[in-house]
N, C-alpha and C positions, 0 to 999 in steps of 0.2 A: 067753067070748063069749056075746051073749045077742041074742036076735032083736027087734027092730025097728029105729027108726029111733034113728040116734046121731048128735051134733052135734058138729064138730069149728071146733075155732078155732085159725087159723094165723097167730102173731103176730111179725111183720116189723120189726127196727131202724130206725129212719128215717135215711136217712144226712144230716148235715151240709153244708149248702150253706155255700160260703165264697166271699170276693170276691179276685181277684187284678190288681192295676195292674203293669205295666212299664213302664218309660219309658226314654229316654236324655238324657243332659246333658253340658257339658264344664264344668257348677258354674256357668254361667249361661241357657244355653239350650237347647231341644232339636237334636242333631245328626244325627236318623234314625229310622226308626219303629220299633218291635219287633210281628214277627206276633203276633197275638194267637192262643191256643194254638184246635185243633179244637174242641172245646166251648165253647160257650154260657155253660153252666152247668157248675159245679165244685164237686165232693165233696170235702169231707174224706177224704183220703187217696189223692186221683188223683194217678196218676204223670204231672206238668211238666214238657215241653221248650219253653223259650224259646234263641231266637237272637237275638246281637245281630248286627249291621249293620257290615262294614268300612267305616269313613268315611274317604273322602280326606281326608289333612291331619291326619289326629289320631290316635293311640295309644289301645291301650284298656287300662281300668285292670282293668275288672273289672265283674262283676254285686257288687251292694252293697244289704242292704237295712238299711236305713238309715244308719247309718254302719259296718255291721261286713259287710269284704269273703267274698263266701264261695263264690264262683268266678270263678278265673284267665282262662278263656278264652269264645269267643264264643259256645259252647252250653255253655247249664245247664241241665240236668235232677235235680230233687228231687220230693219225697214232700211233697204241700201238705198242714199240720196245722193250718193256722190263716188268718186274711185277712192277706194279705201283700204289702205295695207293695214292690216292685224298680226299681233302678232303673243299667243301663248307665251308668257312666261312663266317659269319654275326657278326653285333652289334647290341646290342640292343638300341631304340632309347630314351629307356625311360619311365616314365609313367605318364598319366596326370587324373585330377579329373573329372569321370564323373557320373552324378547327374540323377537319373532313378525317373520320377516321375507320380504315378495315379494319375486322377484328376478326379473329379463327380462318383466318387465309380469304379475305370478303377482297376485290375486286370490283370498282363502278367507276363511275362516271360524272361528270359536270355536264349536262347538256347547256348549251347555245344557242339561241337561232337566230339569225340575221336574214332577213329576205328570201325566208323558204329553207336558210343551210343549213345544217345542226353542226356545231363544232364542238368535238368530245374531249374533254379531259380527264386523262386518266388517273385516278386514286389508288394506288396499290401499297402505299406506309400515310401513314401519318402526314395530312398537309394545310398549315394554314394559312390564309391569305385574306388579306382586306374589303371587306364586300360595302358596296354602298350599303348604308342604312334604308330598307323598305325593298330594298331587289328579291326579284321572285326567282328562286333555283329550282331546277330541274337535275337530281339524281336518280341513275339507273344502273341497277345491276349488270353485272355483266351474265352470270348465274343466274335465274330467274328461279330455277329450281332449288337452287339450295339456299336462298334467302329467308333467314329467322325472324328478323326484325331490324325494323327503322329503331334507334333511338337516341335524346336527347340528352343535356349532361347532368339533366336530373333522372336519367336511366326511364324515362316514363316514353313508353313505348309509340312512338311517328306511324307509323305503317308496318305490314307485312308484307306488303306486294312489290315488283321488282322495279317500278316507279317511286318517290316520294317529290312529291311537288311543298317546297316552305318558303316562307319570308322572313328575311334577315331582320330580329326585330330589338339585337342587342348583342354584343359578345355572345359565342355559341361554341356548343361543339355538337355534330352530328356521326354518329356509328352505325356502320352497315355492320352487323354479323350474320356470317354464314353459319351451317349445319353441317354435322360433319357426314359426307356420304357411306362413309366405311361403316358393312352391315355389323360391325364389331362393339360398334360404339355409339353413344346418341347422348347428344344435346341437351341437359336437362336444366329449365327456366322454373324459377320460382317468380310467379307475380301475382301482385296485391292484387285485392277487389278495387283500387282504382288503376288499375294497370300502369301499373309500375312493375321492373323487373328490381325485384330484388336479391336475386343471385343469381348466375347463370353460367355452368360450366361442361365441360364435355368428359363422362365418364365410362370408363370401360363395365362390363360384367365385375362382381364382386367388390365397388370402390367404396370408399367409404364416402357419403354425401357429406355437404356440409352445408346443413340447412342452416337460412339464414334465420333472425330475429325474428319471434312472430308478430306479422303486421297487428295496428290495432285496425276498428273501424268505432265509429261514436255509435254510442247506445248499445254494443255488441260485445259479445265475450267469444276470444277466438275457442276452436275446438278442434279443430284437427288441421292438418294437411291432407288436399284431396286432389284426383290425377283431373285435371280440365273437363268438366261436360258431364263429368259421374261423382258419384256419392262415395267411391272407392277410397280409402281410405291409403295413401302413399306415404306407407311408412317404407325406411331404407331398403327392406328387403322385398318389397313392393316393386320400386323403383329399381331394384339390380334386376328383376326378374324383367322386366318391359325393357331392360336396356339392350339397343341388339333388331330390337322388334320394327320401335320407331325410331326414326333419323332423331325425331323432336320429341321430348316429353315437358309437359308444361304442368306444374305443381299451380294450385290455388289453394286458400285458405279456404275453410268451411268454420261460420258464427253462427252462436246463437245468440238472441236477444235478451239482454237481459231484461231480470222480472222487476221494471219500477214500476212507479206509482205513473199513471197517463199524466198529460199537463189539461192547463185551458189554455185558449188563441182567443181574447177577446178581440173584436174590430170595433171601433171608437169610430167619433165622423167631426170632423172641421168642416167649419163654412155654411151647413144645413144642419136643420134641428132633426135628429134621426137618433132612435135609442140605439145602445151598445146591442151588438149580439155577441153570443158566444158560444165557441164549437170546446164543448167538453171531452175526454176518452181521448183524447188524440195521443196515439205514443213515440214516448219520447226515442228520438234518432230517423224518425221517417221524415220525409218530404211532403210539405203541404204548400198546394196553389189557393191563396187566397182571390177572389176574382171581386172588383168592385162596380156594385148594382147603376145601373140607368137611373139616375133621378132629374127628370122634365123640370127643363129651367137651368138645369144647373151641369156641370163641365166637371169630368175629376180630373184631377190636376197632377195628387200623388201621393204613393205612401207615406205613413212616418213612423220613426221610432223613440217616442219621445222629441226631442229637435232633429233630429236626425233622418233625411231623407232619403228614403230606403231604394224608390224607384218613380218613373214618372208611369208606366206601365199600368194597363187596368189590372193584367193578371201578376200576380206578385207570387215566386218559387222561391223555399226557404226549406232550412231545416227545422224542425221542431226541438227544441235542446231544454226546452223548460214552458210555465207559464210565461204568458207574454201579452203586452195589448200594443196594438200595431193602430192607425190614426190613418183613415181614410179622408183624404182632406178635395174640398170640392169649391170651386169658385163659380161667378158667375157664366152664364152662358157666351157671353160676349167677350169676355179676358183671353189673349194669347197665353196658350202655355207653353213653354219653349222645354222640349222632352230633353234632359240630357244622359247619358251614359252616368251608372252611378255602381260604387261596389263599395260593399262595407264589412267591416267585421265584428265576430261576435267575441265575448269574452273570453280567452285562453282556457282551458280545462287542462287537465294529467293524464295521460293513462299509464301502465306498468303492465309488461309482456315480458316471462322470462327475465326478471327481476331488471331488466333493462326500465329507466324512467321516461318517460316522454313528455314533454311540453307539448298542446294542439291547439291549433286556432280555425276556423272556418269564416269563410270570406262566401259570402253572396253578391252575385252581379245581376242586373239588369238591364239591357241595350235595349233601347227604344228602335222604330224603323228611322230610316234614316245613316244607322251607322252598321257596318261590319266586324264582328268581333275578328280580329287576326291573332290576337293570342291574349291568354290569359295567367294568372299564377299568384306565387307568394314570395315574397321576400323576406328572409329570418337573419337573424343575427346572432351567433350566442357568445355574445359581450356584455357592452353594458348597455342599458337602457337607451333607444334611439326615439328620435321623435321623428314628426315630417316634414322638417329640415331638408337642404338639400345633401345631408347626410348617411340621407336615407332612401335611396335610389339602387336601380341594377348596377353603375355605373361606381358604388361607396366601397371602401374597402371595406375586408371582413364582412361585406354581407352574401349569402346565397341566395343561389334562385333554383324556385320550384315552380319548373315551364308543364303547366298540364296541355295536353293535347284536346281538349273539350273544346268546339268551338259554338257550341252551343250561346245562342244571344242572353238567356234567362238559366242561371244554375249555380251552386252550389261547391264550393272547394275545399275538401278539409286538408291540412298540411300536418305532422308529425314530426316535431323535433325530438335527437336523443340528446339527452344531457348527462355530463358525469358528473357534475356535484347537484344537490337538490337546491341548495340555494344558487346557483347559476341564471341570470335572468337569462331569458329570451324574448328578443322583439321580433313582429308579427308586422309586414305592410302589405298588404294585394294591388295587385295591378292589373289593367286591362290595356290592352296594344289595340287602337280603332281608326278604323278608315271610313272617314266621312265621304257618303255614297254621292253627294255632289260633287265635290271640288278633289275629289280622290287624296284627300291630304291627310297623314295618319298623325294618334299622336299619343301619349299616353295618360292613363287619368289611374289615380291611386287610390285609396283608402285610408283613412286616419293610420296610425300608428296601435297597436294593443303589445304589452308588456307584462312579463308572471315570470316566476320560476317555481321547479315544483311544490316546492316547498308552501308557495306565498298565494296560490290559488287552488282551487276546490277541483275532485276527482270527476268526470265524466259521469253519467248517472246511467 
């Protein structure tokens, strides 16, 4: 070290400015923006998070630069080395018919919105028109107060309120009805314990009603007609006497449960030595969550029913319809389990309501995390025996569809077909509409095929 003054120079790498574009396309046009990352300005070697954009109506393929794909889902994050144009692709999925309809003088809307605008179109008859497959709609009353209900063209009830937000997820039809304001007269809805409307029409003081069918429910014997929220019993002169009072009167069934014999739910175990347990008294038509235990060392994987994999899910929701032994199945700790979306169905049963017959089947689902239930339901046929052919889809002819409103990830679906001869088969297929929470790309997954007529399978217990 030596005394005076010393001159030091501190020499600095310049880093690399580089350029980066995103874009998105479906190979002709743009479909959506991509955020452009926090900085300005970009160094060689910043760490990149671009998002693409879920677009109604189209699938995404992938981030792609240039033609060589090189991430699956809607966030990509890499290490930029170079100037690098990106670019989202998607397909489109399609477009399917769907049917906007007023009903008792209803009045709404199509909302839009493009860059903050709302552009409205108005529904005041009857109108159908082409919608991408997966596009998200926006309907709005015009009335806000006289709106009855949203519903679907399985009559199973969307909303009440003077929004409904859905996703085009197959040929549809959607119905705003209105209430009638005149204190003269009032609205009177019959729906089922799974809210469904099953009759609904506008009656003066003294009209004669004309109740529909009475609903069944499994495990349950109807018992009356009752006015919504009370024990009141709404028989016709019940209901002329309220009409007048309220704009709306809403009729519900009241069950009792029938007196059977309770079942067992044994749980069985694959993969690890563990005895059966079993839950005895359980009664038949209620809802039981089966939940599968922690065992150190080992992975549960998923239920079963016999070969038949029920869920990948610890907690497993079902209905209880009989004895039953369900197969907890568990692998090592180290194995990938790959969770998939699963719905199955149970055997058809009869019921008989007002000498009307019924064919019924119940369909169980389970969505692991990872996917979005966007809609769920049943598919029936009353012809001849279908399989799970591609004959047997929303898309076949002669088959219906029963869209429930549940979007619950884990639950239970019972469907009701009438038949008019007993030997008449009917087939049974459920289906679930899922948008995978990655790659925003939805799709559909089904359930075997189940087939009876009344005749040819056994009565609900």
């Amino acid at each position: 070290v030596t005394d005076g003054d010393v001159a030091v120079t501190a020499a600095f790498a310049q880093r690399t400015v580089v350029t980066l574009s995103a874009s998105t396309s479906d190979g002709s046009a743009s479909v959506g923006d991509i955020p452009a990352p926090e900085n300005n300005v970009i160094y060689e070697g910043d760490r990149i998070t671009l998002t693409a954009p879920s677009v109604g109506g189209y699938d995404f393929r992938g981030w792609y630069n240039g033609e060589t794909p090189v991430c699956a889902s809607l966030e990509y994050s890499f290490t930029i080395t170079e100037n690098t144009v990106l670019t989202a692709k998607y397909q489109a999925r399609g477009d399917r018919t769907v049917t906007l309809i007023p009903e008792n003088g209803a009045l709404f809307y199509l909302v839009e919105t493009a860059d903050g605008v709302e552009t409205l179109t108005q529904i005041d008859t009857e109108d159908s028109m082409n919608l991408p497959l997966g596009k998200r709609l926006t309907l709005r009353a015009a009335d806000a107060g006289r709106v009855l209900h949203w519903k679907n063209d399985s009559g199973k009830v969307l909303g009440t309120g003077d929004t409904l937000n859905v996703t085009v997820t197959g040929s549809m039809s959607i119905t705003l009805v209105y209430s009638t304001p005149a204190r003269s007269r009032s609205f009177v809805q019959f729906v089922s314990d799974y809210g469904q409307v099953l009759a609904a029409a506008q009656y003066t003081s003294g009209s004669t009603i004309d109740f529909p069918t009475r609903p069944s429910k499994f495990g349950h014997t109807f018992e009356k007609w009752v006015f919504e929220g009370s024990d009141y019993t709404a028989t016709e002169a019940a209901i002329n006497a309220n009409i007048g009072l309220d704009p709306i009167i809403t009729v519900v069934p009241k069950y009792t449960r029938n007196d059977t014999p309770p079942c067992s739910i044994t749980v069985a175990y694959s993969g690890v030595v563990r005895d059966a347990s079993v839950r005895s008294g359980v009664t038949v038509g209620t809802n039981v969550t089966l939940s599968a235990e922690e065992i150190p060392g080992w992975k549960f994987e998923c239920w079963k029913r016999g070969d038949t994999v029920l869920g990948y899910e610890k907690d497993y929701f079902f209905k209880a319809t009989g004895d039953v032994t369900l197969t907890a199945c568990y692998v090592e700790e180290s194995r990938i389990v790959e969770a998939q979306p699963v719905v199955t169905l149970a055997a058809p049963f009869t019921v008989a309501e007002d000498s009307v017959h019924k064919v019924s089947c119940t369909a169980t689902r389970s969505v692991p995390e990872g996917y979005e239930l966007v809609e769920q339901g049943m598919l029936y046929a009353r012809t001849t025996e279908l399989t799970d052919a591609a004959g047997f889809t929303e898309t076949s002819d002669n088959v219906h569809i029963y869209r429930s409103s549940d979007k619950a990830a884990n639950g239970v679906l019972t469907v009701n077909a009438k038949v008019d001869s007993d030997d008449l088969s009917i087939s049974f297929r459920a289906y679930m509409v899922l948008r995978e929470l990655a790659t925003g790309n939805e799709f559909t997954v089904y359930s075997s095929a189940a087939s009876g007529s009344y005749a040819s399978v056994g009565a609900a217990q």
